[in-house]
C-alpha positions in Angstrom: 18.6 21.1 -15.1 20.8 19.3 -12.4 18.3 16.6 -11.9 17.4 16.0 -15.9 21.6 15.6 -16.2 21.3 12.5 -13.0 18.4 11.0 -14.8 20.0 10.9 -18.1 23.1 10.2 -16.4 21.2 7.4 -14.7 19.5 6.1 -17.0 22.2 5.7 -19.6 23.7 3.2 -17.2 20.4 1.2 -16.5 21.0 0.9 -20.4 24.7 0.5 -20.8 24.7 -2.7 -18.1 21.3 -4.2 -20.3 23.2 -3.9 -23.3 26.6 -5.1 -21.9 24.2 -8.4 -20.3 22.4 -9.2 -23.0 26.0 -9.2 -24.9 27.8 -11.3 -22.5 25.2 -13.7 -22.0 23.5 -15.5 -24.7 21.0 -13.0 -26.4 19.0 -15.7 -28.5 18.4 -17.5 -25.3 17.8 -14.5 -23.4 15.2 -13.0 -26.0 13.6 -16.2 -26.4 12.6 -16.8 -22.3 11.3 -13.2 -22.9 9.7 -14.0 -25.7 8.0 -17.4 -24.3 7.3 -15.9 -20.9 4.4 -17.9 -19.4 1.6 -14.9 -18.3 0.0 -16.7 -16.0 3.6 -16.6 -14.0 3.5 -13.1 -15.0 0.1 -12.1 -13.7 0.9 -14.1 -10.6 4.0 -11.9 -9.9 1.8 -8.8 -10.7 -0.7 -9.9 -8.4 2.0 -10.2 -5.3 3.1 -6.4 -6.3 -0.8 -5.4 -6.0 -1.1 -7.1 -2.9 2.4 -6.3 -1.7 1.4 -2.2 -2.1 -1.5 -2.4 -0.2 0.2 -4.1 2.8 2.6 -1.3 2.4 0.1 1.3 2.5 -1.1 -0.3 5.7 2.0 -0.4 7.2 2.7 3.5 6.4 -0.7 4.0 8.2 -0.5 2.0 11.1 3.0 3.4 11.8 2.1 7.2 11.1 -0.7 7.1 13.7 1.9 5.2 16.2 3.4 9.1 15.8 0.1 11.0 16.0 -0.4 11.3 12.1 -4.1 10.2 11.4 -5.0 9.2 7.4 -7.3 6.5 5.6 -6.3 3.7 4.3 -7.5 4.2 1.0 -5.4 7.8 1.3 -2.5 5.6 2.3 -2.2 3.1 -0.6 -2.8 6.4 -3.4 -0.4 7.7 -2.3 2.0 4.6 -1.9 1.8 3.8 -5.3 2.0 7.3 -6.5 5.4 7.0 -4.6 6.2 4.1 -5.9 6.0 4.8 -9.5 8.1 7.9 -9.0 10.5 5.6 -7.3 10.5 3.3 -10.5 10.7 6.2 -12.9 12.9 9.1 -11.6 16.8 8.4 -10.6 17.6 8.0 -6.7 14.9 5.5 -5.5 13.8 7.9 -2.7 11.8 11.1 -4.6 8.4 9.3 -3.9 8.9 8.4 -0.3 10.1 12.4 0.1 6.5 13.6 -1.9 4.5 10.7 0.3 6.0 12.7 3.4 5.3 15.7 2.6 2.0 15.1 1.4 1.1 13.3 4.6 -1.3 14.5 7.3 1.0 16.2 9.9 0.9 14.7 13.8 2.4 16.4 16.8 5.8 15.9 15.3 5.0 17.8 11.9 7.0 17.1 8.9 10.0 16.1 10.9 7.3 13.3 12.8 6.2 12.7 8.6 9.4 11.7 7.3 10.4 9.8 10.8 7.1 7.5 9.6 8.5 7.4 6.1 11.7 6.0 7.0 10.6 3.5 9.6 8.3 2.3 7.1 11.0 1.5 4.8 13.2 0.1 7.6 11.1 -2.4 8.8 10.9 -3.3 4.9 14.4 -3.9 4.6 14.8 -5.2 8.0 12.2 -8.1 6.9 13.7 -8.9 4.0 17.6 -9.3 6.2 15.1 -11.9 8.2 14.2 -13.8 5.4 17.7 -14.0 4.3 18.9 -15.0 7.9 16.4 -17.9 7.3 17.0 -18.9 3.8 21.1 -19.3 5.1 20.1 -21.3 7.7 18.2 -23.5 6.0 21.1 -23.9 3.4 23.2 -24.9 6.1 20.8 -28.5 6.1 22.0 -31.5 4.5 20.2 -32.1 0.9 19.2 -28.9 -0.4 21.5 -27.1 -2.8 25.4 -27.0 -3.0 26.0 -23.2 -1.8 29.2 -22.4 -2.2 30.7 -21.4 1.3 31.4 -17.8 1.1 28.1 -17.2 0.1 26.1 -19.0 3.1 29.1 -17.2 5.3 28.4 -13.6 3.7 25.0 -13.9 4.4 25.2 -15.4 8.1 27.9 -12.2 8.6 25.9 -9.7 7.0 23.1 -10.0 9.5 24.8 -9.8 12.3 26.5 -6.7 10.9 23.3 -5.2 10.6 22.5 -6.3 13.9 26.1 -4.5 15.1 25.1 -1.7 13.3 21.5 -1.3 14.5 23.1 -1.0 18.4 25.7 1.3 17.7 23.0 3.5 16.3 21.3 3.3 19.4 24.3 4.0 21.1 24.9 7.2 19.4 21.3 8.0 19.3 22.1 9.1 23.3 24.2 11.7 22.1 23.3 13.1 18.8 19.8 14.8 19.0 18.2 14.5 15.4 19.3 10.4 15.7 17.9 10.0 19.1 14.5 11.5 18.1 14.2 9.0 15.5 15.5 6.4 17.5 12.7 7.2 20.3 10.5 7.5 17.0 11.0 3.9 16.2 10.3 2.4 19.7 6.8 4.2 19.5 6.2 3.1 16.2 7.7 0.1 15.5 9.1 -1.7 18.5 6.1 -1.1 20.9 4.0 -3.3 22.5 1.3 -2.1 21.4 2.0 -2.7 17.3 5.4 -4.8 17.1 2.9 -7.9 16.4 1.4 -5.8 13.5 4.6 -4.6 12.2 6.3 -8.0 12.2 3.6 -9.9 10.5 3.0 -7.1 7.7 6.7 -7.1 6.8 7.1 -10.6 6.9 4.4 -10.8 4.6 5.4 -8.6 2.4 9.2 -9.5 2.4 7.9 -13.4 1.2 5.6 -11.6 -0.8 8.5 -10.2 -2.6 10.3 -13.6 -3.0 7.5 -14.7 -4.2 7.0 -12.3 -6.6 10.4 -12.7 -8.5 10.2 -16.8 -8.0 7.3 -16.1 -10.2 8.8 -14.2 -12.9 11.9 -16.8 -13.0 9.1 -19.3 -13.4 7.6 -17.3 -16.2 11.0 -17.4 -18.1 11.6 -21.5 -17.5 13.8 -21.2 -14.4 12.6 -23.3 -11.5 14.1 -22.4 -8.0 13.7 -24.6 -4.9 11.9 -22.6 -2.0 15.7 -22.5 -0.8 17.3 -20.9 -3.3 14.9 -18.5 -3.4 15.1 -17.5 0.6 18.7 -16.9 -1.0 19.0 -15.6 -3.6 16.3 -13.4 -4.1 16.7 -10.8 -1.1 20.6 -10.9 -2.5 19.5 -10.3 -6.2 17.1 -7.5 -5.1 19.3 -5.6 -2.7 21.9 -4.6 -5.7 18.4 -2.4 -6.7 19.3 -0.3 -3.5 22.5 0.7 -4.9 21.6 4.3 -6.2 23.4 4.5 -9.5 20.1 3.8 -12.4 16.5 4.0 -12.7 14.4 1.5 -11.0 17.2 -0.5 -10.5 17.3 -1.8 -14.1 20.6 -3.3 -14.7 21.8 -4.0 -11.3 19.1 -6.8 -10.7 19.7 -8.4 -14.0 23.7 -8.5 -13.5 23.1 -9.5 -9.9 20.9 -12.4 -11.1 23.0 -13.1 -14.1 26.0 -13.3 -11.4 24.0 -15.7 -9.1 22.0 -18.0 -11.0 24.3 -20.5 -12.3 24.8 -21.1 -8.4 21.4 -23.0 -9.1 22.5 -24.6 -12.0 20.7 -21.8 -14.2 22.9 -20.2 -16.8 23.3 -16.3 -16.7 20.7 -16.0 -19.8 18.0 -17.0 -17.2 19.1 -14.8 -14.5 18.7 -12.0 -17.0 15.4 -12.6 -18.1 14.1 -13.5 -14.7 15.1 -9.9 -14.0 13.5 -8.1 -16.5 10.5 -10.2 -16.3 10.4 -8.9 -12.7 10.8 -5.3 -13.1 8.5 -5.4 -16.0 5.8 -7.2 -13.9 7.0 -4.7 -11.3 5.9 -1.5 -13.7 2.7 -3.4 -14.3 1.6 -3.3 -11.1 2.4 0.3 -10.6 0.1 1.5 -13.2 -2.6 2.6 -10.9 0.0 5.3 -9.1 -0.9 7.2 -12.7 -4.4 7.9 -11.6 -2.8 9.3 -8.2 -0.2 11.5 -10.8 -3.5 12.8 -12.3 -5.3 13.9 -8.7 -2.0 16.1 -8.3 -1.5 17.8 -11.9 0.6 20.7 -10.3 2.2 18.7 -7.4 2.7 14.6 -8.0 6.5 13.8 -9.1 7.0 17.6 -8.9 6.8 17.6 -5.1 8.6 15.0 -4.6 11.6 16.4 -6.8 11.7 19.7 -5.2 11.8 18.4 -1.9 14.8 16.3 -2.6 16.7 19.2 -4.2 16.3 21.4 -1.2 17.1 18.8 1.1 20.5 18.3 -1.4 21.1 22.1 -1.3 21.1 22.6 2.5 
């Protein structure tokens, strides 16, 4: 019953900041980009989500069997978009990545060694996308591109090297806290060795421009037109208010983070909006397929995943 109150309890504020947007904004303008959005932008920002999932599945793979896990890759990306549509549709952002790890064949590490490749998975995601922000704010440091306003270029430049500050003092109190150094020594194998950092870089790269591209496209699709720059930007800023865990899917927080940063561009906060929900709706799209995964696991799927998540709450 607890997690049917969080979703509600989520959910109502994915709705309650939509409402309060589409308020404070102009909502004739805002309904009439959605209205007129182009679908060949559309289908183009679907197509980088398809692409984008299998690149993730591969990813997954490559970095389970780094830790002695051994699946398919047509195993891999079932179950990647199973995970991502419970991602999308159930409060927290994480219940399909706990239900991908369990569900995972088991190396040498068992499901300890499982959820270690889960997690590095996800980190070299979001470690990507801090290097394609670290470019895009060097790049707006160069004469003739647009006017960023100072703290902006400044937050971003600070913000990676706080990640970078924060990335060795983990390692420095990976020596003395057990479960951390396990998964520290965990990601050397699997993502900083030899042997696959090559692989690891490249996919996430990928994927990370993949994503930019993915929102450029919807913004396109609603008649907003951002420079390669701006997008480098803005759109790893725009999608990282998604992480905060407080809706479903992210709805709400993308749209006021875009609202909020697209008149830096010379957009009004009407185009952010729709650019957003043009996104996650292209987003939802392209997640369709993880149904046909739901339906292989009748008694398990989303269920799983939940259950996992509320034990791991409960201890």
């Amino acid at each position: 019953m607890t997690r049917w109150r969080e979703y509600l309890l989520r959910l109502a504020v994915s709705l309650a900041l939509l409402a309060a947007l589409f308020w404070s904004v102009d909502p004739s303008a805002t309904y009439h980009r959605l209205l007129e959005t182009d679908l060949r932008w559309l289908s183009v920002s679907v197509a980088c989500f398809t692409l984008m999932t299998v690149l993730m599945a591969w990813r997954w793979q490559i970095t389970a069997r780094s830790l002695g896990a051994m699946f398919g890759i047509g195993f891999a990306v079932r179950e990647y978009y199973l995970s991502q549509l419970v991602n999308l549709c159930l409060p927290g952002g994480v219940l399909g990545d706990a239900g991908r790890a369990v569900r995972a064949p088991r190396g040498a590490g068992g499901l300890s060694g499982s959820a270690h490749a889960v997690m590095i998975e996800r980190l070299a995601g979001q470690a990507a996308v801090a290097l394609v922000l670290l470019g895009g704010a060097v790049l707006a440091l160069l004469p003739g591109g647009v006017d960023w306003p100072g703290w902006l270029v400044r937050g971003a430049l600070w913000g990676s090297v706080c990640l970078g500050i924060l990335g060795a003092g983990i390692a420095i109190l990976a020596r003395f806290v057990g479960p951390l150094r396990r998964f520290v020594n965990a990601l050397g194998t699997a993502l900083l060795a030899p042997d696959v950092i090559g692989r690891q870089l490249a996919l996430s790269l990928v994927i990370a421009l993949l994503m930019v591209l993915a929102f450029w496209a919807a913004a396109r699709g609603t008649g907003t037109v951002m420079s390669v720059e701006a997008a480098l930007v803005l759109v790893p800023l725009i999608l990282s208010a998604m992480m905060i865990p407080v809706s479903v899917g992210g709805w709400g927080l993308r749209e006021g983070a875009a609202a909020a940063l697209f008149p830096i561009i010379g957009a009004g906060a009407e185009a952010g909006v729709a650019a957003g929900v043009a996104y996650g709706l292209a987003l939802l799209i392209a997640s369709v397929p993880g149904l046909l995964t739901l339906a292989a696991y009748p008694s398990q799927g989303i269920a799983t995943a939940a259950s996992t998540a509320s034990s791991g709450r409960g201890r």
